[in-house]
Structures are given as C-alpha cells and as structure tokens.
matplotlib code that plots the C-alpha trace (Angstrom):
import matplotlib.pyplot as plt

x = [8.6, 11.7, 11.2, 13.7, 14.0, 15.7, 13.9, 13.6, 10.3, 10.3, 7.9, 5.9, 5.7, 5.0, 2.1, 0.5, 1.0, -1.0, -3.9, -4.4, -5.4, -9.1, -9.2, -8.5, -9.1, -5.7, -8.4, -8.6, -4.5, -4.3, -6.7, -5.4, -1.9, -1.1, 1.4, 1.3, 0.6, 4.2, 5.1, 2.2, 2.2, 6.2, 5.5, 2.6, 5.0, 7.7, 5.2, 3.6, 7.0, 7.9, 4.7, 3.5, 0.1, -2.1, -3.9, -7.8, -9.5, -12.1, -14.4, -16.2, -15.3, -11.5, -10.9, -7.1, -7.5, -4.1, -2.7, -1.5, 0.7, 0.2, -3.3, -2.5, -5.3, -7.9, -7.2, -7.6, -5.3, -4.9, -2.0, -1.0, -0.5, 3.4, 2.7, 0.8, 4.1, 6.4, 4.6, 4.0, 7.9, 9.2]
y = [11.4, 10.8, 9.8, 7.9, 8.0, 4.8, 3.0, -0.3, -2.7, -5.6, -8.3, -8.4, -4.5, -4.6, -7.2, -5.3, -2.0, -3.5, -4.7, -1.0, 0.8, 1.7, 1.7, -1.6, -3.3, -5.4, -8.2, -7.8, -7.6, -10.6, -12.6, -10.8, -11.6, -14.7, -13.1, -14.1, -10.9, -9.9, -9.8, -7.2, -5.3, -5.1, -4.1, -1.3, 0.3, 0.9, 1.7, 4.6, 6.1, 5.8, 8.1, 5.1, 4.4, 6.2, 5.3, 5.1, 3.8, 1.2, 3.5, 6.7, 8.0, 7.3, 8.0, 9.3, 10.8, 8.5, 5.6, 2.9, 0.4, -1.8, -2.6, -1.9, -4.8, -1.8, 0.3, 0.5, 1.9, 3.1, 3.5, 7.4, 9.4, 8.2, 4.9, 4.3, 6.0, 4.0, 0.5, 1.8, 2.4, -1.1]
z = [3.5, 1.3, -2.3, -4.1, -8.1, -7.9, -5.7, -7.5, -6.3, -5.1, -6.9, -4.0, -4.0, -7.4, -7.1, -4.2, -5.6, -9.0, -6.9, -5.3, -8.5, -6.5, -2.7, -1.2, 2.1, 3.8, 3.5, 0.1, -0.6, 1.1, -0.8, -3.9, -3.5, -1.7, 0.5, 4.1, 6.6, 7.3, 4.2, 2.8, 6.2, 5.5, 1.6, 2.9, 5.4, 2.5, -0.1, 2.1, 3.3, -0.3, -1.3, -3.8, -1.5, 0.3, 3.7, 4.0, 7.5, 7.0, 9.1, 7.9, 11.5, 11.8, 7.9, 7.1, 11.3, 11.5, 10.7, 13.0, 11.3, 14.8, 13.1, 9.5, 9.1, 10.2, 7.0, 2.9, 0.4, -2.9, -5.0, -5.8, -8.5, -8.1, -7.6, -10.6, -12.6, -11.2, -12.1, -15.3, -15.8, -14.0]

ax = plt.figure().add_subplot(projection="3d")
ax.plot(x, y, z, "-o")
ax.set_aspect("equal")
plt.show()
C-alpha cells in the first residue's frame, strides 16, 4: 500500500469517507451518498489502497479473511485512523 501526503480527495471521496466514521455497509454508502454504484465502488478501491478505510465482511464467518472488490457490495467499512486525519485537514 502506498500512501500519498498529497493525495487530494475527491468530493465524492470526501462524502463517503465522512459517512464511514463507524462500520458501514455498501448498502448504507449508497443510501447515504447518492452516488450511483460505480462511482462508490471506484471511491472504495482508491480509499483502501490509499490506507484511508478499512474492509469488514458483512458475515462473522468471512470477516477481513479477504476482500473481493468483484462483490465489494458483500463488505462494510470504516474509515482509519489516517482517514479521519486527512478529512479533518481538507
């Protein structure tokens, strides 16, 4: 995972990453947001290889084993410690 100091969010970054303050389903993003699917699945793929979110399964018996971002639909997540810094700071 690379982390960039300068990575700048995008509004819709900065929208989802706000609503992922406690664990969070995709259905709940979505209903949260606004933002059709690609464009949150699109957001949660950067957000994660940035380090800002973390990946929870919606089941006790697949949770963190591995993420599949073929059904990101299937999974929570929750802003990190980073993640809450850098919307605190943009």
């Amino acid at each position: 995972m690379v982390i960039m100091a300068g990575y700048k969010l995008s509004p819709s970054e900065k929208t989802i990453l706000r609503e992922l303050i406690f664990p969070e389903s995709f259905e709940n993003i979505v209903s949260g947001t606004g933002y059709p699917y690609g464009v949150i699945r699109d957001d949660l793929i950067q957000l994660i290889n940035h380090g800002f979110i973390e990946v929870a399964s919606n089941t006790e018996s697949q949770k963190k084993s591995f993420f599949d971002s073929d059904h990101i639909h299937l999974f929570s997540y929750k802003a990190t410690g980073l993640g809450l810094k850098k919307i605190e700071h943009q």
